[in-house]
N, C-alpha and C positions, 0 to 999 in steps of 0.2 A: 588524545583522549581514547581511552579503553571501553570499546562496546560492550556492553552486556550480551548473554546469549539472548535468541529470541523466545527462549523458552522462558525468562524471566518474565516476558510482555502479553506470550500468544492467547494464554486462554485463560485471562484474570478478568473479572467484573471490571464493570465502570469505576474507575475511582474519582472520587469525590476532588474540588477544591483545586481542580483545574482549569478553571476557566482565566480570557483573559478578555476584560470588558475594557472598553473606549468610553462608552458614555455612562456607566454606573463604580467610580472608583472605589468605594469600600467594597464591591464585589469581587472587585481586582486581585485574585489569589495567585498567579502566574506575571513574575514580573519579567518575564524575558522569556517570551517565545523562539524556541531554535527555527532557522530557517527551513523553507520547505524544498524536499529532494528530492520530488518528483516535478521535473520543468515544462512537461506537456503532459495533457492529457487527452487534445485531440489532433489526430496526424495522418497526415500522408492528405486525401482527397477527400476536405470535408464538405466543400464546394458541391460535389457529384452524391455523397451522401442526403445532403439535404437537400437536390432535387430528388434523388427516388435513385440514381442509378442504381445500387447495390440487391440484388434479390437474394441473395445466397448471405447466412451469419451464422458464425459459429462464438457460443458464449462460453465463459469460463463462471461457472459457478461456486461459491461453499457449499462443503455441505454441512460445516459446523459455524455454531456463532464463535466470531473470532477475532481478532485485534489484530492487523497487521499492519509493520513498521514500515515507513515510506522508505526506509532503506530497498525492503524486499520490493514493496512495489516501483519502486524504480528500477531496480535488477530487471525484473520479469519486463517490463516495458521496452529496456533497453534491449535487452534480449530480441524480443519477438519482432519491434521494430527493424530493429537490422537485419535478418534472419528474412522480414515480407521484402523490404529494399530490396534485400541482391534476389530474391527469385521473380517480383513483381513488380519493382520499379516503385509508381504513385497508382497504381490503377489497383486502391484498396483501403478501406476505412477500419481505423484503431483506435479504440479508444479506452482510458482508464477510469470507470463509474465510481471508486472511492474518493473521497477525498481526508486526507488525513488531519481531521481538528485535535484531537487527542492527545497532549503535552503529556508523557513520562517521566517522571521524576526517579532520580538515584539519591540516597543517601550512601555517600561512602562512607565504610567504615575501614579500620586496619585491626588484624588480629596480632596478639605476638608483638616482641621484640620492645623499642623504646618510641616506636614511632605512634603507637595506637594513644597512648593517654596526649598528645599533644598534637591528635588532629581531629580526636572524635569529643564530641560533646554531649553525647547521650543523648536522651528525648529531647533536651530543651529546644533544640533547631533538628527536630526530626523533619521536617518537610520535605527537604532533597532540594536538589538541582534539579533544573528541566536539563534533560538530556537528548531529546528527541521528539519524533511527533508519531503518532499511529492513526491505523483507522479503525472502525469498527464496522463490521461485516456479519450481517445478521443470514444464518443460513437461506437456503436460496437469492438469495441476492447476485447480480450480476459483476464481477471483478472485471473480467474486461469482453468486448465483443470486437470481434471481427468483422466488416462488412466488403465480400467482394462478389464481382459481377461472375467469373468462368467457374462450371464448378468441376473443372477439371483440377482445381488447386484444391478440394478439398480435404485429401489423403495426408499432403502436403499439412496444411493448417493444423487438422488433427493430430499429426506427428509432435510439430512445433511446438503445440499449447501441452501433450507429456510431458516434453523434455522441460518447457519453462515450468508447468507446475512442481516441480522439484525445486525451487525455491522460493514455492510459496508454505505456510507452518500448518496448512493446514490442507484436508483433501478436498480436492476440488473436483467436478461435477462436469464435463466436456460436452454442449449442448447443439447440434447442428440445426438450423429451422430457416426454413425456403420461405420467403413473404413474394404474394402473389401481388 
């Protein structure tokens, strides 16, 4: 299967007549949800988070409204995850605040040659295929936070969240904040 760019997804309105309901079936406009490809969303020492250990967090912000595909945020996740590992071990909290409800649809078409009239069907079945899932990401809002105890990793973390924000579609906002 051929991805679309993300530029096709990043920064469209909500579209309509994708939802996928369990308990009202005429509402049911999504008959096949694609699997979701982000596998964790909270890692490393969540234990020590939710007593209080962490004082030191650094947040990844938008700063536009934006639609991102759980491709990228898995990317960005797997990335930074690995990246705290080999410098930190478990002694640091990760987490990913979207979650991607948002089923995208593709209507393929073909231009050209002999293949277009005997796979394309015009309007009649315009609805598309679910191809994928996104989020939706309202500016200011939090993509992901970092929570660690030394703030000697600071410099470090801020590096990190640059380089991952390069694959995310949109710019993002790099927030340090000390909780007393």
């Amino acid at each position: 299967m051929v991805i679309r760019k993300a530029l096709a997804y990043s920064k469209k309105h909500k579209t309509a007549f994708t939802r996928k309901s369990k308990t009202v079936k005429h509402l049911n406009y999504i008959k096949v949800v694609p699997l979701q490809k982000v596998t964790k969303f909270n890692m490393a020492d969540v234990a020590g988070f939710n007593k209080g250990k962490y004082k030191y967090f650094i947040k990844i912000y938008s700063t536009i409204n934006v639609q991102i595909r759980d491709l990228a945020l898995e990317a960005v996740r797997q990335f930074i995850h690995n990246q705290l590992t080999k410098r930190m071990g478990t002694d640091y909290y990760f987490t990913c605040k979207p979650y991607p409800h948002q089923v995208l649809r593709d209507n393929k078409t073909f231009s050209g040659g002999s293949k277009g009239e005997r796979i394309q069907s015009g309007m009649s079945h315009s609805f598309g295929t679910s191809t994928g899932r996104a989020a939706y990401i309202k500016m200011g809002d939090p993509i992901y936070i970092i929570g660690f105890s030394d703030k000697k990793h600071t410099a470090f973390i801020r590096t990190l969240c640059k380089s991952a924000s390069s694959k995310l579609p949109c710019k993002v906002k790099i927030i340090y904040e000390e909780v007393q």
